[in-house]
LOPANU-493351 format. One record per residue (C-alpha): residue number from 1; chain; z, y, x. Coordinates in steps of 0.05 Angstrom, whole numbers, plus 5000, padded with zeros to 4 digits. Layout:
<nodes>
   seq   mol     c3     c2     c1
   NUM     A      Z      Y      X
...
</nodes>
This chain:
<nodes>
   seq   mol     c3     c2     c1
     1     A   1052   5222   3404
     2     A   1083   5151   3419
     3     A   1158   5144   3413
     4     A   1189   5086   3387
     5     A   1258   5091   3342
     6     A   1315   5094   3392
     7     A   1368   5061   3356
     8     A   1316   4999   3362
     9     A   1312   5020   3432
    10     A   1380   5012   3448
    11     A   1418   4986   3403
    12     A   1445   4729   2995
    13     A   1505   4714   2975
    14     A   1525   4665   3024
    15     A   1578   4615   3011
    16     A   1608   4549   3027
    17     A   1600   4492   2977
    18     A   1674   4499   2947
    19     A   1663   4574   2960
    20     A   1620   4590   2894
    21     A   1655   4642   2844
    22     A   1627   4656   2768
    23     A   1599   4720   2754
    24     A   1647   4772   2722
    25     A   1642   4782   2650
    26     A   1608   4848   2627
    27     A   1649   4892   2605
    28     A   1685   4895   2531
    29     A   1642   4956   2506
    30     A   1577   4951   2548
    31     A   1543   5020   2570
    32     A   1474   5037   2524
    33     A   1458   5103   2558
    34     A   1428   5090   2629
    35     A   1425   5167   2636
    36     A   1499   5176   2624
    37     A   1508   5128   2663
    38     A   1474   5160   2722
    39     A   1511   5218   2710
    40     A   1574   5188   2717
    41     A   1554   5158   2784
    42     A   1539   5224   2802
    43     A   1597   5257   2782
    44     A   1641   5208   2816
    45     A   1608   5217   2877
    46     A   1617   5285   2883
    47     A   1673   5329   2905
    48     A   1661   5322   2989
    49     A   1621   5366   3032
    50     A   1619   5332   3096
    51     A   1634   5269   3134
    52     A   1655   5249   3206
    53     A   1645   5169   3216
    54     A   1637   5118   3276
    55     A   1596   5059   3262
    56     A   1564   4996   3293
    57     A   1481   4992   3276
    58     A   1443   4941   3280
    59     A   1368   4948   3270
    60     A   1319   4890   3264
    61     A   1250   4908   3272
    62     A   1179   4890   3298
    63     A   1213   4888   3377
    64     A   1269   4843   3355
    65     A   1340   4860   3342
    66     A   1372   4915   3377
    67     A   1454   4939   3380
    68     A   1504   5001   3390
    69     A   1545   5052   3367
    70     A   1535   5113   3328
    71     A   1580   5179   3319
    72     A   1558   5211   3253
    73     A   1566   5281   3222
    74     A   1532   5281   3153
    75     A   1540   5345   3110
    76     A   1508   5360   3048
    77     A   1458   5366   3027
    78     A   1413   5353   3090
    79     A   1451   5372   3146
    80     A   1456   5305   3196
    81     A   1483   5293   3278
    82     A   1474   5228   3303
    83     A   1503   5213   3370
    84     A   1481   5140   3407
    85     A   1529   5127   3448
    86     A   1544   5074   3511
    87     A   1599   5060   3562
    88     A   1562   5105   3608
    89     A   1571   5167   3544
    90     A   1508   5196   3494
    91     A   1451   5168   3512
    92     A   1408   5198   3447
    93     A   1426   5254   3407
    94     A   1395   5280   3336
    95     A   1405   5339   3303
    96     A   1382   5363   3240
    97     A   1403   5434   3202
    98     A   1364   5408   3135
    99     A   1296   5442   3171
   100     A   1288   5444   3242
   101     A   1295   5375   3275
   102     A   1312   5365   3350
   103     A   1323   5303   3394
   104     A   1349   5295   3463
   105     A   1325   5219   3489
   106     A   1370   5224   3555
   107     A   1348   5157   3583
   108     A   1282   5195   3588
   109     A   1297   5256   3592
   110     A   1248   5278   3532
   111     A   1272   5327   3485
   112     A   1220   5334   3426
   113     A   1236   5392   3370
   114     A   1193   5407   3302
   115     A   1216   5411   3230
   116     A   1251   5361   3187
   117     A   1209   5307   3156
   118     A   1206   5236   3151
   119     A   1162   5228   3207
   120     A   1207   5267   3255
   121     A   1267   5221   3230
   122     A   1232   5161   3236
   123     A   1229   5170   3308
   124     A   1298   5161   3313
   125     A   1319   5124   3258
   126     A   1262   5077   3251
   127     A   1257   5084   3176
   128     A   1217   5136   3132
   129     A   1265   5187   3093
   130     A   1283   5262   3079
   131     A   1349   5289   3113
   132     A   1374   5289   3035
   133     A   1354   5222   3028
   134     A   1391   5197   3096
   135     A   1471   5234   3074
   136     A   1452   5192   3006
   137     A   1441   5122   3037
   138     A   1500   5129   3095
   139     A   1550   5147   3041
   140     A   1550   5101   2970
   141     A   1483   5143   2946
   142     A   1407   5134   2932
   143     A   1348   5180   2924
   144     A   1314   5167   2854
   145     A   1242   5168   2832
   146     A   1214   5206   2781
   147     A   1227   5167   2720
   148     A   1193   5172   2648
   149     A   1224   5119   2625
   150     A   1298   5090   2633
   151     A   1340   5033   2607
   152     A   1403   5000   2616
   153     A   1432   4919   2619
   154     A   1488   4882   2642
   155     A   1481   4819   2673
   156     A   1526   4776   2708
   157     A   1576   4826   2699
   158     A   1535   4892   2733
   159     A   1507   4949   2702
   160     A   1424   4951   2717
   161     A   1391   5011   2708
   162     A   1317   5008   2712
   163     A   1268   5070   2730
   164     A   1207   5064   2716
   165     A   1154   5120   2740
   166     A   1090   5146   2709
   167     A   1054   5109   2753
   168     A   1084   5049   2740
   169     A   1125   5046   2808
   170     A   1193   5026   2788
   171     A   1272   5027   2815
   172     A   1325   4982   2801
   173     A   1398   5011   2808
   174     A   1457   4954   2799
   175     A   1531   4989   2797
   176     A   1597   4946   2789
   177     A   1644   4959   2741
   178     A   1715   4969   2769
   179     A   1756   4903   2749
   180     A   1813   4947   2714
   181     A   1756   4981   2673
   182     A   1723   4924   2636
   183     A   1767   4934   2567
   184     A   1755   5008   2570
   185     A   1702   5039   2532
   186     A   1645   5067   2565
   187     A   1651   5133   2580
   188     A   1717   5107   2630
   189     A   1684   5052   2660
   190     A   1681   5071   2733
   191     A   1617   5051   2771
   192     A   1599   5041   2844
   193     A   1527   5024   2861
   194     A   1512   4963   2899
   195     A   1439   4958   2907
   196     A   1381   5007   2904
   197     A   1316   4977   2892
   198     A   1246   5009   2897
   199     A   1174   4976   2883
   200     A   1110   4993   2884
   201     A   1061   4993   2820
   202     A   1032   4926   2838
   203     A   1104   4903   2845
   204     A   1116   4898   2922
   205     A   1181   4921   2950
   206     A   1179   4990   2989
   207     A   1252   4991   3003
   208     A   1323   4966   2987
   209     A   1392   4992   3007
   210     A   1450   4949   2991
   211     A   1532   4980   2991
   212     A   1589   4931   2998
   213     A   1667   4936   3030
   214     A   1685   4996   2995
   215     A   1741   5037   3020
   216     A   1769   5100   2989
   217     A   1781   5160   3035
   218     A   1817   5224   3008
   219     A   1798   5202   2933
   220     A   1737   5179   2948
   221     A   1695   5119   2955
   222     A   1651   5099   3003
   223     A   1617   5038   3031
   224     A   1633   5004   3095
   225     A   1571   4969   3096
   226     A   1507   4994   3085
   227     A   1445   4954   3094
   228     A   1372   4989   3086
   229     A   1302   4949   3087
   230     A   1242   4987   3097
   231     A   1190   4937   3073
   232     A   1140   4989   3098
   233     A   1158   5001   3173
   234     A   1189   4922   3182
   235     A   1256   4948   3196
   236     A   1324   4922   3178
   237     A   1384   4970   3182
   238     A   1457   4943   3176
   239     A   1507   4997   3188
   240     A   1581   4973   3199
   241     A   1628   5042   3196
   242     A   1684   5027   3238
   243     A   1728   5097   3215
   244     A   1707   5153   3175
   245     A   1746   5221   3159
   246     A   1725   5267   3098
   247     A   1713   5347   3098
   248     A   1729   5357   3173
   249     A   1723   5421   3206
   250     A   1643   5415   3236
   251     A   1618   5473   3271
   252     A   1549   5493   3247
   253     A   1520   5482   3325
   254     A   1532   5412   3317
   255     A   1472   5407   3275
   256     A   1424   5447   3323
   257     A   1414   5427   3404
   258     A   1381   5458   3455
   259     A   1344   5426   3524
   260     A   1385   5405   3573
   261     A   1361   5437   3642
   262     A   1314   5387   3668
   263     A   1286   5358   3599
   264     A   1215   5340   3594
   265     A   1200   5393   3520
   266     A   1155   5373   3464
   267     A   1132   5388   3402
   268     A   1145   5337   3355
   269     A   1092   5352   3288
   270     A   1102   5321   3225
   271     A   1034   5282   3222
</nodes>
């Protein structure tokens, strides 16, 4: 079945030369423990159930770069709404309960339906990820690989935690340290990740996902700018939230869609 992504469809540190700031200093009492540390991420990233958020995409990818605007419901763990929207109203619409996947391309009038897999999301999204996976990226998170070994650094201020997997595929996590935090011992330093890094065995990059402009909603932080490469597909992501809301009322129909009368249906299979 061919059907290319529809946001591409339709939608370094840069400074000046008297622009350049020092690193921050690490931290008084540096971190030792890059489980605990982990943990903490964790723990302060928890406490919401759902999100409402408008944001601006832009996707580069093997067609060149493509534009619009997104309405997004994410609840977790898996449960995901994507509307793309114009001046004329929707013009795509995913939907994703954490198992069945359904998509409504109303330029075409093609609606395709199947479970929820990467393959079935990549048809919209362009990039290769679980329904888990995507709540993590859009909100301050990442997925992790199965680690057997873990260790911990600081450098140029950041906490980097480094996964390494049996088979010798590894992922690089770097947090920031908030700046009224750096004389407090470890256990109270408050971290916000900034870059999630994965690589192959022979060292290649799969993917990347990079957090900055924090804002904190309700008692909780998230990022205003996400960016995700997918080395493997050639596409470039950079999401731009223009509002967000926490815990709003979502009806569970949001995440489920059926034909509208007319629609061309297909079977969308995860292979």
């Amino acid at each position: 079945m061919r059907r290319t992504s529809l946001i591409a469809a339709l939608l370094s540190c840069t400074v000046g030369l008297a622009g350049c700031k020092s690193a921050p200093p690490c931290p008084v009492q540096m971190r030792t423990d890059a489980r605990q540390a982990l943990a903490d991420h964790a723990s302060r990233h928890s406490g919401w159930r759902s999100i409402k958020a408008e944001a601006r995409v832009t996707q580069w990818g093997r067609g060149g770069r493509v534009r619009g605007t997104v309405l997004m419901f994410l609840e977790r763990p898996n449960r995901a709404r994507f509307d793309v929207m114009t001046q004329l109203g929707p013009a795509a619409v995913l939907t994703s309960d954490g198992e069945s996947f359904q998509l409504s391309d109303l330029r075409e009038g093609v609606f395709l339906y199947g479970p929820t897999c990467p393959e079935n999301l990549t048809r919209f999204l362009g990039i290769s990820v679980d329904a888990d996976d995507i709540v993590r990226l859009l909100t301050g998170d990442t997925p992790l690989i199965e680690a057997v070994e873990q260790h911990i650094e600081c450098r140029d201020g950041r906490y980097v935690v480094t996964l390494v997997a049996a088979d010798g595929a590894t992922q690089a996590l770097v947090f920031s340290v908030d700046e009224a935090d750096r004389d407090q011992p470890p256990d109270a330093q408050r971290l916000t990740l900034r870059r999630s890094t994965v690589r192959a065995p022979d060292g290649a990059k799969k993917w990347e996902a990079r957090y900055d402009e924090h804002v904190v909603i309700d008692g909780h932080s998230f990022p205003t700018e996400v960016r995700f490469i997918d080395e493997i597909n050639g596409v470039d992501t950079s999401v731009r939230v223009k509002s967000i809301s926490v815990d709003p009322v979502v009806p569970d129909e949001a995440f489920q869609q059926a034909p509208r009368p007319g629609m061309s249906v297909e079977l969308a299979p995860c292979s």
